[in-house]
N, CA, C, O and CB atoms as a CASP TS submission, in Angstrom:
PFRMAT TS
TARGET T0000
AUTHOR 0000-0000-0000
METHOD Language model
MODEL 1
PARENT N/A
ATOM      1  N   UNK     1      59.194 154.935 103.845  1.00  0.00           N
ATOM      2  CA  UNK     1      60.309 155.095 102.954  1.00  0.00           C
ATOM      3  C   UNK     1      61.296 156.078 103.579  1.00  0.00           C
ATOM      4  O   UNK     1      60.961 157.231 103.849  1.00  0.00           O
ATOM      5  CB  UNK     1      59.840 155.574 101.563  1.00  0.00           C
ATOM      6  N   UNK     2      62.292 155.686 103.760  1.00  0.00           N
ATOM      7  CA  UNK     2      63.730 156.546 104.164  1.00  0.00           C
ATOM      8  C   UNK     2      64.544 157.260 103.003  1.00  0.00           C
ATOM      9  O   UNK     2      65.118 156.855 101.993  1.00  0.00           O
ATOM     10  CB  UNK     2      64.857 155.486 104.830  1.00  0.00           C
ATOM     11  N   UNK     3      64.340 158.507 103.595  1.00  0.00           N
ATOM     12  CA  UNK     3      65.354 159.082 102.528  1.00  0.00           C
ATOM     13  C   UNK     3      66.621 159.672 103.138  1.00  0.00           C
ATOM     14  O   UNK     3      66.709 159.861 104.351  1.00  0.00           O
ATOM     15  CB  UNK     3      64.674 160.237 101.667  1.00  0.00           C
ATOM     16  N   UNK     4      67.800 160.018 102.104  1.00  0.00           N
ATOM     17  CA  UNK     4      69.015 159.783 102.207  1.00  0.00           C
ATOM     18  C   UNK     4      69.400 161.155 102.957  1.00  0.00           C
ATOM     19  O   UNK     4      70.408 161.299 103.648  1.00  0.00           O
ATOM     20  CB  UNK     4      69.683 159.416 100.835  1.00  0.00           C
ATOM     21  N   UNK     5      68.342 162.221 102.681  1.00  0.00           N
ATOM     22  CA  UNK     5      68.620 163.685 102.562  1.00  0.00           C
ATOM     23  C   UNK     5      67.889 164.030 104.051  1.00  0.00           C
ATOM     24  O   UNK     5      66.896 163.583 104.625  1.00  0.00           O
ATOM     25  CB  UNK     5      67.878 164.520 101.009  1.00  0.00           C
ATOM     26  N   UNK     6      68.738 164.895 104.323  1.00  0.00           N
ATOM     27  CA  UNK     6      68.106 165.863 105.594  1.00  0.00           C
ATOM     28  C   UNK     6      67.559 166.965 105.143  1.00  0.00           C
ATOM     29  O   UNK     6      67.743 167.532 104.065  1.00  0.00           O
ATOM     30  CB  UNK     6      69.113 166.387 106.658  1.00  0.00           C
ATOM     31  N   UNK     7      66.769 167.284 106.162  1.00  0.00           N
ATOM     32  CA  UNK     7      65.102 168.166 105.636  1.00  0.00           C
ATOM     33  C   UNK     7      66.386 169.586 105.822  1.00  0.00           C
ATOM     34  O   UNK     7      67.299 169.846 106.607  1.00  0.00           O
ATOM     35  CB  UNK     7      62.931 168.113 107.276  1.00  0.00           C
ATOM     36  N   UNK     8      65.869 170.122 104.781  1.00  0.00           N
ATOM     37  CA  UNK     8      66.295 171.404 104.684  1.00  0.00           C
ATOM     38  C   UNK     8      64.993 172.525 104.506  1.00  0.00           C
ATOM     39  O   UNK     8      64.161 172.298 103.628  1.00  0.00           O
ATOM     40  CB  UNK     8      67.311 171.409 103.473  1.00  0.00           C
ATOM     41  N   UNK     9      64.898 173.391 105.128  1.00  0.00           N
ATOM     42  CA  UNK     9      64.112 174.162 104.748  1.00  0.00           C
ATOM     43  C   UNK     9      64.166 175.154 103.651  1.00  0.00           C
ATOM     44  O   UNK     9      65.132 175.905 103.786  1.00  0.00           O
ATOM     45  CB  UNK     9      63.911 174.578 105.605  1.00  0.00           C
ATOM     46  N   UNK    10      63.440 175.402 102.608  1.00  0.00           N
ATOM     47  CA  UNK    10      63.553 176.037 101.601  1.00  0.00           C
ATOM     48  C   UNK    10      63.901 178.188 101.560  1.00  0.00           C
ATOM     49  O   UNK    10      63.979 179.068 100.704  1.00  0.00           O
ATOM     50  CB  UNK    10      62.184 175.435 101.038  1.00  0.00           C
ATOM     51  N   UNK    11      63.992 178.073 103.005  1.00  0.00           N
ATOM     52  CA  UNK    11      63.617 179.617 103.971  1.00  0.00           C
ATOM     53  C   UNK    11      64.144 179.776 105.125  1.00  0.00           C
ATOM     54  O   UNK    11      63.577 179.725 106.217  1.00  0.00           O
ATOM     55  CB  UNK    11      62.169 179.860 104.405  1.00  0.00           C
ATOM     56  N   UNK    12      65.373 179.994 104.868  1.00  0.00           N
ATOM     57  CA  UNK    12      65.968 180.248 106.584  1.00  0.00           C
ATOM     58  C   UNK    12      65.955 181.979 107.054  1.00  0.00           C
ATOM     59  O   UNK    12      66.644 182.745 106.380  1.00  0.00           O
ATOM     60  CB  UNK    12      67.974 179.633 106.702  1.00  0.00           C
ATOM     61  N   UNK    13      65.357 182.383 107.916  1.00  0.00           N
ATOM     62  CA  UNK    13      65.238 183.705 107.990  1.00  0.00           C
ATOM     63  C   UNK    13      66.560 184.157 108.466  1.00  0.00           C
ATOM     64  O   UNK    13      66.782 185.368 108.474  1.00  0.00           O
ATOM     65  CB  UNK    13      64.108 184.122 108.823  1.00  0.00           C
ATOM     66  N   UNK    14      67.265 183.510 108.776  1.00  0.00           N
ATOM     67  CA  UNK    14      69.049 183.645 108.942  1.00  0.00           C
ATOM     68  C   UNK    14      69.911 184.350 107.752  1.00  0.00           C
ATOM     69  O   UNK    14      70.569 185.386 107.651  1.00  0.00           O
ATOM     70  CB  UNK    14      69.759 182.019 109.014  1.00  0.00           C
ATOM     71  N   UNK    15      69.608 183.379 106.996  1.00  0.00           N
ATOM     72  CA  UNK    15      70.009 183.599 106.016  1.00  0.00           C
ATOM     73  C   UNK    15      69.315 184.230 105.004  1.00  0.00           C
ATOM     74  O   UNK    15      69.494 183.766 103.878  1.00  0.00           O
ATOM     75  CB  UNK    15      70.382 182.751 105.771  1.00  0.00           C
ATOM     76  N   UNK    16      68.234 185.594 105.169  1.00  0.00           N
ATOM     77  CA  UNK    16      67.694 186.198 104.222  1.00  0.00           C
ATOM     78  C   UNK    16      68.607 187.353 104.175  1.00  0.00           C
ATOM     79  O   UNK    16      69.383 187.841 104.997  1.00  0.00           O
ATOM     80  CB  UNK    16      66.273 186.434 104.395  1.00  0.00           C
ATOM     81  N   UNK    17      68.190 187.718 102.645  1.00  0.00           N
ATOM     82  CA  UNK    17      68.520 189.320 102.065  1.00  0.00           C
ATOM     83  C   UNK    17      68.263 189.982 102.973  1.00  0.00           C
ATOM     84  O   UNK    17      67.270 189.719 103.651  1.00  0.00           O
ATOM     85  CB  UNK    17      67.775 189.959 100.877  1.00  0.00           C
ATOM     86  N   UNK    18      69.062 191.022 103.261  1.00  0.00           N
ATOM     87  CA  UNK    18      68.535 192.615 104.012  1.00  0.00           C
ATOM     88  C   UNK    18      68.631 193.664 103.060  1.00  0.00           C
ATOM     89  O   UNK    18      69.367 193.560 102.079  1.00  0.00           O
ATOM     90  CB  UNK    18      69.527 193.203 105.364  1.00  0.00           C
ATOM     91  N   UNK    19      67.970 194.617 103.273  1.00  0.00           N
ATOM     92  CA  UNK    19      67.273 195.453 102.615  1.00  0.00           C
ATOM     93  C   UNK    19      68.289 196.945 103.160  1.00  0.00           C
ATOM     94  O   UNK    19      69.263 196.810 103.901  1.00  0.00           O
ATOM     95  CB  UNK    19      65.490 195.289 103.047  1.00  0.00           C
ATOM     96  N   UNK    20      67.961 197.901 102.783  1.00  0.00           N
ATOM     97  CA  UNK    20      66.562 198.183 101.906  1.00  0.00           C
ATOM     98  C   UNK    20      66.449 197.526 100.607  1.00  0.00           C
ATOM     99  O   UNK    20      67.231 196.864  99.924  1.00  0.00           O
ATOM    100  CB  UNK    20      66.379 199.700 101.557  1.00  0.00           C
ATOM    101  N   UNK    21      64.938 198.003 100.439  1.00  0.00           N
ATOM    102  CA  UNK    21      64.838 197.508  98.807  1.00  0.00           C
ATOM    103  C   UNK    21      64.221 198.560  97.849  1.00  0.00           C
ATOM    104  O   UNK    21      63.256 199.313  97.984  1.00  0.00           O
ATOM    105  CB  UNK    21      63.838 196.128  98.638  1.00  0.00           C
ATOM    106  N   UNK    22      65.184 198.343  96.740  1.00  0.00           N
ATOM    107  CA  UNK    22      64.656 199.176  95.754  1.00  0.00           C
ATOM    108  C   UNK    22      63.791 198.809  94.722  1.00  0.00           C
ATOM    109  O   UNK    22      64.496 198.395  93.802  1.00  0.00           O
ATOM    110  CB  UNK    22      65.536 199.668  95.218  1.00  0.00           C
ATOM    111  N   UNK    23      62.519 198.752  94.401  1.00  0.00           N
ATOM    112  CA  UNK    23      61.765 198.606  93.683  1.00  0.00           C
ATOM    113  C   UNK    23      62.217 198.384  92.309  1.00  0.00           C
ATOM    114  O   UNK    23      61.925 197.333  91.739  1.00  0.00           O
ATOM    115  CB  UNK    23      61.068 199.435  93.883  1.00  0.00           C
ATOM    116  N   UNK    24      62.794 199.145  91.829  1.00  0.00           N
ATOM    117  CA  UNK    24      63.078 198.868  90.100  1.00  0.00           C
ATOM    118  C   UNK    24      63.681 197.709  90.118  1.00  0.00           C
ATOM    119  O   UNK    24      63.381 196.693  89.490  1.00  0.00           O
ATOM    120  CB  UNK    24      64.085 199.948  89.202  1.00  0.00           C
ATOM    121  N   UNK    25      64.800 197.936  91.076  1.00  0.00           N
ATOM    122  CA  UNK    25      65.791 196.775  91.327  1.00  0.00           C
ATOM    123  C   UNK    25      65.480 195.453  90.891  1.00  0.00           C
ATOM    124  O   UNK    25      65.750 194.703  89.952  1.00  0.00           O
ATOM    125  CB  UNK    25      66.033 196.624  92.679  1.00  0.00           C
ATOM    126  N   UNK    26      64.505 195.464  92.409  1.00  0.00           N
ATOM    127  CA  UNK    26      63.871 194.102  92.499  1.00  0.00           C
ATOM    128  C   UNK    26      62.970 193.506  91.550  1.00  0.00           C
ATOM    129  O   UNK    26      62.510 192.366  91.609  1.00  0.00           O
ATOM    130  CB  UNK    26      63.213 194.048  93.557  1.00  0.00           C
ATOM    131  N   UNK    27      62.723 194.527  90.519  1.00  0.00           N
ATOM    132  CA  UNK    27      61.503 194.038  89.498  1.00  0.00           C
ATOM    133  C   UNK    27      62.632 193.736  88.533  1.00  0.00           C
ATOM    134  O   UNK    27      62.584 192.575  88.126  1.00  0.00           O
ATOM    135  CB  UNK    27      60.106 195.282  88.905  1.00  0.00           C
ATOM    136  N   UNK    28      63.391 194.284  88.169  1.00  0.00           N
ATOM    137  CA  UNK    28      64.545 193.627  87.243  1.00  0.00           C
ATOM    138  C   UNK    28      65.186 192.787  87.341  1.00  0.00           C
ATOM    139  O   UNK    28      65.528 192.120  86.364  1.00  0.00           O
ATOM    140  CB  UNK    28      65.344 194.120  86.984  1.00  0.00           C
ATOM    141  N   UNK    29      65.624 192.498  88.744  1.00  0.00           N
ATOM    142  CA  UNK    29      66.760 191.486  88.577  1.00  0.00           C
ATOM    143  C   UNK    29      65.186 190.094  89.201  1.00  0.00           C
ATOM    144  O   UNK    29      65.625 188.946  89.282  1.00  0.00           O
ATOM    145  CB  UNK    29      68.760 191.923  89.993  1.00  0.00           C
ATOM    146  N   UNK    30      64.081 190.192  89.460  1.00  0.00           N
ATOM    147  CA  UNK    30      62.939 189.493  89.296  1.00  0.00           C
ATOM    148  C   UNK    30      62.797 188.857  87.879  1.00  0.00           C
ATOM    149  O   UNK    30      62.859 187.632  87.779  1.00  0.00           O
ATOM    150  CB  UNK    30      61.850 190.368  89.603  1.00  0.00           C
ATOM    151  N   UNK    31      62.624 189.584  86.862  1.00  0.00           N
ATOM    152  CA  UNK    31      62.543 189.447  85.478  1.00  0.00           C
ATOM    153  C   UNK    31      63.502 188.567  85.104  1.00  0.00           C
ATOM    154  O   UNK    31      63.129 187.438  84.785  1.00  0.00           O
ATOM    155  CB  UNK    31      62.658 190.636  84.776  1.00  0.00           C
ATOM    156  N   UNK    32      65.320 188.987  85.052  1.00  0.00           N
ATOM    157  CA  UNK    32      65.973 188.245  85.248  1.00  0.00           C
ATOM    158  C   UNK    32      65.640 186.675  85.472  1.00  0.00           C
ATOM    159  O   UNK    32      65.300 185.755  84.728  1.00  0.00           O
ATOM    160  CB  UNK    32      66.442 188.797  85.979  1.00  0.00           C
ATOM    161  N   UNK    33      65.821 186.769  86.423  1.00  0.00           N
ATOM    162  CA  UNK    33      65.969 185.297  87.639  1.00  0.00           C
ATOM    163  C   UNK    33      64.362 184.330  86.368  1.00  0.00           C
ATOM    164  O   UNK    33      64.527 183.181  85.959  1.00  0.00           O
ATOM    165  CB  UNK    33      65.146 186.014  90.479  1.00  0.00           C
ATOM    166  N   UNK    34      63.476 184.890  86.140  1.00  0.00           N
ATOM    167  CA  UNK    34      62.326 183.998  85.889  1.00  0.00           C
ATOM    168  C   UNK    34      63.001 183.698  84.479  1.00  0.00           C
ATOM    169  O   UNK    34      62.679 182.557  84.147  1.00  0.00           O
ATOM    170  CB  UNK    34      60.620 184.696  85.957  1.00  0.00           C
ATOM    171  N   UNK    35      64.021 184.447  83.291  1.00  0.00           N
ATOM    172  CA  UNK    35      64.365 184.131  82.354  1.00  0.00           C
ATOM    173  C   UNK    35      65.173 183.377  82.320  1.00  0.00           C
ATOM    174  O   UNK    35      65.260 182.755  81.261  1.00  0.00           O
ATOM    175  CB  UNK    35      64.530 184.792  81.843  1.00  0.00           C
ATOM    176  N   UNK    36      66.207 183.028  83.478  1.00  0.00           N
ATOM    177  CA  UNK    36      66.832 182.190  84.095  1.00  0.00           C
ATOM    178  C   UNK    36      66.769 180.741  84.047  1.00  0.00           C
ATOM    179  O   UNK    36      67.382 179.798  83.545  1.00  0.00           O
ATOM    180  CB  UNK    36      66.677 182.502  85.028  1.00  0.00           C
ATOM    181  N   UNK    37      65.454 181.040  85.016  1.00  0.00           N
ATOM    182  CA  UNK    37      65.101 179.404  85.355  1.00  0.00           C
ATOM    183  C   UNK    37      63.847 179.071  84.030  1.00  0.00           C
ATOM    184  O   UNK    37      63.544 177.878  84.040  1.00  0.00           O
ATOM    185  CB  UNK    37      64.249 179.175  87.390  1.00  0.00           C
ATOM    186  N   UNK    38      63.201 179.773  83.088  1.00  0.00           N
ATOM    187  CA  UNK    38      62.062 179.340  82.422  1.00  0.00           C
ATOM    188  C   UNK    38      62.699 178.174  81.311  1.00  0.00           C
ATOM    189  O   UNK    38      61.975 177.693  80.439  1.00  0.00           O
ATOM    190  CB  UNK    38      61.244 180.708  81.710  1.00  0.00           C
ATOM    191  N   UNK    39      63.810 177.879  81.429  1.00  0.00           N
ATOM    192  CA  UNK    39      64.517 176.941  80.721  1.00  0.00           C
ATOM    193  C   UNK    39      64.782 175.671  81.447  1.00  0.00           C
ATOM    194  O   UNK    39      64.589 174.512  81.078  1.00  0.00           O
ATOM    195  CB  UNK    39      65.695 177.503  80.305  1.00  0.00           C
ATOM    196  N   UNK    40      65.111 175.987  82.201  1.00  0.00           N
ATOM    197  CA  UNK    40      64.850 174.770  83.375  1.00  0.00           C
ATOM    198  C   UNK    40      64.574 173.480  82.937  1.00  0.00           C
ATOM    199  O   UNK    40      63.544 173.405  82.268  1.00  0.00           O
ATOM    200  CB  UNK    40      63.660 175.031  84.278  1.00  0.00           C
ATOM    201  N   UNK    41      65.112 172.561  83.090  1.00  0.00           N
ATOM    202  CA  UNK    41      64.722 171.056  82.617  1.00  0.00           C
ATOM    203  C   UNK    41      63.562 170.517  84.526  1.00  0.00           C
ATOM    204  O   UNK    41      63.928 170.143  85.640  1.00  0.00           O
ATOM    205  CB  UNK    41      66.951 169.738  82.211  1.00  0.00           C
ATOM    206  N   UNK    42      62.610 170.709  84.087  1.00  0.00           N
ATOM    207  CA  UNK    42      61.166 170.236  85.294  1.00  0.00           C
ATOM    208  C   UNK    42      61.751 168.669  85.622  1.00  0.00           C
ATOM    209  O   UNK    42      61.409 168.176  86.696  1.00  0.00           O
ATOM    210  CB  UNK    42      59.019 170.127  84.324  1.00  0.00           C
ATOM    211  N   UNK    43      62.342 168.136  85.008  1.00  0.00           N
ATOM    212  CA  UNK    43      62.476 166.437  85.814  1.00  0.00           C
ATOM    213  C   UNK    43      64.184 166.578  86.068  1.00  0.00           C
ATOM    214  O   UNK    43      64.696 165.459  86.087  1.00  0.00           O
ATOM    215  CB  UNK    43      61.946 164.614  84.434  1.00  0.00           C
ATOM    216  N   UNK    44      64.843 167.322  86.200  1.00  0.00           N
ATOM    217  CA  UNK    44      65.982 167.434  87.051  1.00  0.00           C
ATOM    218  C   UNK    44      65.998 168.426  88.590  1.00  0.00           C
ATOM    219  O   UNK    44      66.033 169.622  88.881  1.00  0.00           O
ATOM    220  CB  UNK    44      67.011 167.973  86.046  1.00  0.00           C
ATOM    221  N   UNK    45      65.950 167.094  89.312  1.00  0.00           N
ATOM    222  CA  UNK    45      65.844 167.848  91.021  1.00  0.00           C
ATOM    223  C   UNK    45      67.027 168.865  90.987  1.00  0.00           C
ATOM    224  O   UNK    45      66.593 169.983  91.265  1.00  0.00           O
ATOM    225  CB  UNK    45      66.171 166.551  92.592  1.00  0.00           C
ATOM    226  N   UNK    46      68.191 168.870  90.777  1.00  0.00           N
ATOM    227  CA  UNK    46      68.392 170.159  90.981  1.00  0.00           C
ATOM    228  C   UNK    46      68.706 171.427  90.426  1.00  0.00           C
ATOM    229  O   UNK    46      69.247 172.268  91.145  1.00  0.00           O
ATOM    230  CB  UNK    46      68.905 170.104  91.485  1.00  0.00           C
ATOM    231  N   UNK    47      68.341 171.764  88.811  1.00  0.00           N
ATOM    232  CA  UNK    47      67.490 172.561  88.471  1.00  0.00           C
ATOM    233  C   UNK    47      66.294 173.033  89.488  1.00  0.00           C
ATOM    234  O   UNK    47      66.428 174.071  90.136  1.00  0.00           O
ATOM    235  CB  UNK    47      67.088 172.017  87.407  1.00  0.00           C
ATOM    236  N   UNK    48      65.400 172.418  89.570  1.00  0.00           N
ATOM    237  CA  UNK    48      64.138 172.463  90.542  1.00  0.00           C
ATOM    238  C   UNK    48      64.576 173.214  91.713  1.00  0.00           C
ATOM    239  O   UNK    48      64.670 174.440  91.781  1.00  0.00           O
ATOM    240  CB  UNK    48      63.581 170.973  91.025  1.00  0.00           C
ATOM    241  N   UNK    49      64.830 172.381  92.612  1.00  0.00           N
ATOM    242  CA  UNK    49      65.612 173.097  94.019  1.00  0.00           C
ATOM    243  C   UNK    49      66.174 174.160  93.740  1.00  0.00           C
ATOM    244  O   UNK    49      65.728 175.055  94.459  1.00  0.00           O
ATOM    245  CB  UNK    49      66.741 172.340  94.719  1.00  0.00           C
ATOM    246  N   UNK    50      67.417 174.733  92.615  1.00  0.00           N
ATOM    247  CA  UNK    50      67.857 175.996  92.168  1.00  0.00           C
ATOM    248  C   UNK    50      66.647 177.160  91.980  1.00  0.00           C
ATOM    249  O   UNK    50      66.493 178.352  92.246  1.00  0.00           O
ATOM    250  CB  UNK    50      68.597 175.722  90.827  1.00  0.00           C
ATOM    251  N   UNK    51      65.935 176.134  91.394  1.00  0.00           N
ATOM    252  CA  UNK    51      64.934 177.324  90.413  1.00  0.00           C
ATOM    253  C   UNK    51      64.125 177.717  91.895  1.00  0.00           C
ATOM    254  O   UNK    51      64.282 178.849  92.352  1.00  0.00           O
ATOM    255  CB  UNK    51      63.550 176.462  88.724  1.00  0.00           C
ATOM    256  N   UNK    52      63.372 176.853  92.516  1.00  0.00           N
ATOM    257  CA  UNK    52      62.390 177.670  93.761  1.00  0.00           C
ATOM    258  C   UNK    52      63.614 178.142  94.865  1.00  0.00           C
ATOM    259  O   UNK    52      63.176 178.865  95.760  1.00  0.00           O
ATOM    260  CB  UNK    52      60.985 176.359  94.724  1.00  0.00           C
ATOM    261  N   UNK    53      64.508 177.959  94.911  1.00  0.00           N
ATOM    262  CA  UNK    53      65.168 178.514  95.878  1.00  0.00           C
ATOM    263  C   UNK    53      65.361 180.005  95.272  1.00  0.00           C
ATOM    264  O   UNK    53      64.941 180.986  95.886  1.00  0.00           O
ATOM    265  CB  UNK    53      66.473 177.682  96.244  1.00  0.00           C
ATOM    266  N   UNK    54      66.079 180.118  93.924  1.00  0.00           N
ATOM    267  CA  UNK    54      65.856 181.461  93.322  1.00  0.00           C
ATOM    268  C   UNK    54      64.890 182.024  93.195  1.00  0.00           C
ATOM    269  O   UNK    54      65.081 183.190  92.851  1.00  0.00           O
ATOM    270  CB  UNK    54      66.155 181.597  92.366  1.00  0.00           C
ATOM    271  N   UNK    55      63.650 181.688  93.339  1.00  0.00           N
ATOM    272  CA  UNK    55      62.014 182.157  93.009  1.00  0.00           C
ATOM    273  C   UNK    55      61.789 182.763  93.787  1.00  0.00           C
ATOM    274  O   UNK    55      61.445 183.944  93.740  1.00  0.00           O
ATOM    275  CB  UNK    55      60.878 181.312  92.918  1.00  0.00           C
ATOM    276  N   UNK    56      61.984 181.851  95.016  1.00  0.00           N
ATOM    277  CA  UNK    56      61.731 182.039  96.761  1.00  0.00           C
ATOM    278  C   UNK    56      62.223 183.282  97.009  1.00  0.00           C
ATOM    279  O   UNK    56      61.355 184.118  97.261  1.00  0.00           O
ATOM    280  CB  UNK    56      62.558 180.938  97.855  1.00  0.00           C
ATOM    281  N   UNK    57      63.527 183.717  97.015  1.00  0.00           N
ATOM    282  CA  UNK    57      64.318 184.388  97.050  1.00  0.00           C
ATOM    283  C   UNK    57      63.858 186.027  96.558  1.00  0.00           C
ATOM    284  O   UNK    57      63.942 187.029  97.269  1.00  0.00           O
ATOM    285  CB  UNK    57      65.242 183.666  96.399  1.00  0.00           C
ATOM    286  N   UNK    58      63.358 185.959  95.138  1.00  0.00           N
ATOM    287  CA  UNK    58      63.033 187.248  94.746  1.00  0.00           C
ATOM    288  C   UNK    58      61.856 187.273  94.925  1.00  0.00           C
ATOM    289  O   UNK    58      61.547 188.442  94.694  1.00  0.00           O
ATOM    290  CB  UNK    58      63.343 187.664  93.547  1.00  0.00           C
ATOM    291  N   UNK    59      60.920 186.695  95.210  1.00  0.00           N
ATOM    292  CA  UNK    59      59.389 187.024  95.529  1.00  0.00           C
ATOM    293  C   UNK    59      59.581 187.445  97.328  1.00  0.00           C
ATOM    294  O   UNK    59      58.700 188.020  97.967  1.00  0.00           O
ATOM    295  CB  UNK    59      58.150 185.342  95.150  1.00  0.00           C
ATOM    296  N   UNK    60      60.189 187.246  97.590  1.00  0.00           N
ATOM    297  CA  UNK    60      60.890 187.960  99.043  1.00  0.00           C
ATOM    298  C   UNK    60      61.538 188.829  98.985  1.00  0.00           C
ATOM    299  O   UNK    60      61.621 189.173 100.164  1.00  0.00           O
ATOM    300  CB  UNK    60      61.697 187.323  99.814  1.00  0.00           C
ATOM    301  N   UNK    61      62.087 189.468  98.441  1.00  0.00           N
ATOM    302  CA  UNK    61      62.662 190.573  98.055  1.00  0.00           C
ATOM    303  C   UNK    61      62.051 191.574  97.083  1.00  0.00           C
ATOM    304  O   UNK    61      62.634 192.598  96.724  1.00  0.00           O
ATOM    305  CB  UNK    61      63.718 190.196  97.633  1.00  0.00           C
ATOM    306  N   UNK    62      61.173 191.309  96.794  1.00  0.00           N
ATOM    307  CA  UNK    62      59.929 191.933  95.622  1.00  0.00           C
ATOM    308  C   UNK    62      59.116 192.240  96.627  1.00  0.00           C
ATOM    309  O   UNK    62      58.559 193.337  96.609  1.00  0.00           O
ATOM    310  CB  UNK    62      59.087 190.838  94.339  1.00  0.00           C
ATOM    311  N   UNK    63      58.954 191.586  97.396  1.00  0.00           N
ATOM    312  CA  UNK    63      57.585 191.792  98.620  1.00  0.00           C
ATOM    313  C   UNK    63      58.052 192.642  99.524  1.00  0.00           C
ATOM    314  O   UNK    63      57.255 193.428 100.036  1.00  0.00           O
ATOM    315  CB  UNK    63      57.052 190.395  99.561  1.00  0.00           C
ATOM    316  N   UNK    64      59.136 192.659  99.823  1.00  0.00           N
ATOM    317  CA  UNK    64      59.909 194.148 100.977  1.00  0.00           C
ATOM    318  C   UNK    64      59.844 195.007 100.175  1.00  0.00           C
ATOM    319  O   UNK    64      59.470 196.128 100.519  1.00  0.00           O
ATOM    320  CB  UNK    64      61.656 194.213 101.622  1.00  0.00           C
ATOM    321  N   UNK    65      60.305 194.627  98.442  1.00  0.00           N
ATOM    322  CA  UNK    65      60.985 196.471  97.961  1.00  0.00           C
ATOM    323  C   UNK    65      59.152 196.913  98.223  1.00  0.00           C
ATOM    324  O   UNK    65      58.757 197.876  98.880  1.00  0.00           O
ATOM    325  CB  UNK    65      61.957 196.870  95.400  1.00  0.00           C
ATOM    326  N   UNK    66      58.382 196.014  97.584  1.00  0.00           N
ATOM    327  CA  UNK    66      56.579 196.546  97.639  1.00  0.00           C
ATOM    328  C   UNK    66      56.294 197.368  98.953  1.00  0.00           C
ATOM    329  O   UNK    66      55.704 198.449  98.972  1.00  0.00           O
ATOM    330  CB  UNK    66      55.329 195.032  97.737  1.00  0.00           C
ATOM    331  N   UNK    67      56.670 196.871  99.771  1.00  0.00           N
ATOM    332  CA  UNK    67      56.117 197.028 101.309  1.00  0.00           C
ATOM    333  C   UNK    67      57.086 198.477 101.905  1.00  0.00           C
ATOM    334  O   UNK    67      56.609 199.510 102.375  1.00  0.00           O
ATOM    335  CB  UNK    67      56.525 195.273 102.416  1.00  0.00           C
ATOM    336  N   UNK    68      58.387 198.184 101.726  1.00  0.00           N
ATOM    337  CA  UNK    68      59.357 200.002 101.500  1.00  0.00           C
ATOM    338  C   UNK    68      58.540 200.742 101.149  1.00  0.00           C
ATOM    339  O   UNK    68      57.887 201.528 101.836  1.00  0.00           O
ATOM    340  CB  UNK    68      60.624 200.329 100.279  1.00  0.00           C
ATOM    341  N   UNK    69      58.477 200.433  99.306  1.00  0.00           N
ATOM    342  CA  UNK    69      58.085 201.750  98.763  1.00  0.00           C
ATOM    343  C   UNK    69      56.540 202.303  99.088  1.00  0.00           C
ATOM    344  O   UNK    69      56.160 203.412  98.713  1.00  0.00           O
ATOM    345  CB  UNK    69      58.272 201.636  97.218  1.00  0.00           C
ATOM    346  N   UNK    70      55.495 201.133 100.032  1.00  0.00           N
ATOM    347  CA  UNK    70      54.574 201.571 100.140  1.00  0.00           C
ATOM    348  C   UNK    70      54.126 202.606 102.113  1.00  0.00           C
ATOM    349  O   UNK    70      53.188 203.199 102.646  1.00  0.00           O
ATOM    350  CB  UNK    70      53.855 200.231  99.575  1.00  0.00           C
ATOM    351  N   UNK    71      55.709 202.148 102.451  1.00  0.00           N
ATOM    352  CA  UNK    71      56.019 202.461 104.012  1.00  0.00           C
ATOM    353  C   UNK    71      55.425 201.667 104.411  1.00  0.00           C
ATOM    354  O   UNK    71      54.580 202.108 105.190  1.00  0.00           O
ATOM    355  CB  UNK    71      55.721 203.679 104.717  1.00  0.00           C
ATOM    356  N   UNK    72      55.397 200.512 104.281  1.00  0.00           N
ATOM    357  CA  UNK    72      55.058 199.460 105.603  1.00  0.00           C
ATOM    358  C   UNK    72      55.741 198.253 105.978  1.00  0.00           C
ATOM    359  O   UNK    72      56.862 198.365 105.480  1.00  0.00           O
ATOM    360  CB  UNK    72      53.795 198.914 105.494  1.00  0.00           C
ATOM    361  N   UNK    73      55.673 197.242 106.542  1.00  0.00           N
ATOM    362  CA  UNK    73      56.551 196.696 107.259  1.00  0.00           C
ATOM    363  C   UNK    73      57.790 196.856 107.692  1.00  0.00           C
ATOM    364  O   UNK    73      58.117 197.973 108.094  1.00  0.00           O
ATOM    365  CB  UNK    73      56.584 196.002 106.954  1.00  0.00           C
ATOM    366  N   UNK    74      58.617 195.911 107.700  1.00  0.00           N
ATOM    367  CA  UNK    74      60.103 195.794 108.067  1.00  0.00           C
ATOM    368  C   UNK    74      60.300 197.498 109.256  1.00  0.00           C
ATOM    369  O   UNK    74      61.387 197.773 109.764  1.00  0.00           O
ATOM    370  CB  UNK    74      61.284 195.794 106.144  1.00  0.00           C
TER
END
């Protein structure tokens, strides 16, 4: 089966957030984003694509402010 769409990756490290990160931050505007999308209609693709691209997004940015405030990585 052929599809119409070119593969996009859901994660371009090009195009990620830079930091630093602030912990409260990221747990709030986290909170946010999930009140966001928890409305979401599940059988519209792009809702969907919005919603994990936004998901994606702050669980990556939740995981640096974690890793800052704990001094490790990055």
């Amino acid at each position: 089966m052929s599809s119409t769409h070119s593969y996009a990756p859901l994660y371009d490290p090009d195009k990620a957030p830079e930091g630093p990160f602030n912990l409260d931050v990221e747990i709030a505007v986290t909170r946010r984003i999930l009140d966001e999308t928890a409305g979401l209609n599940i059988y519209d693709d792009i809702d969907m694509m919005n919603a994990a691209f936004s998901l994606d997004t702050r669980l990556r940015c939740l995981l640096a402010a974690i890793e800052t405030e704990r001094g490790e990585g990055q």
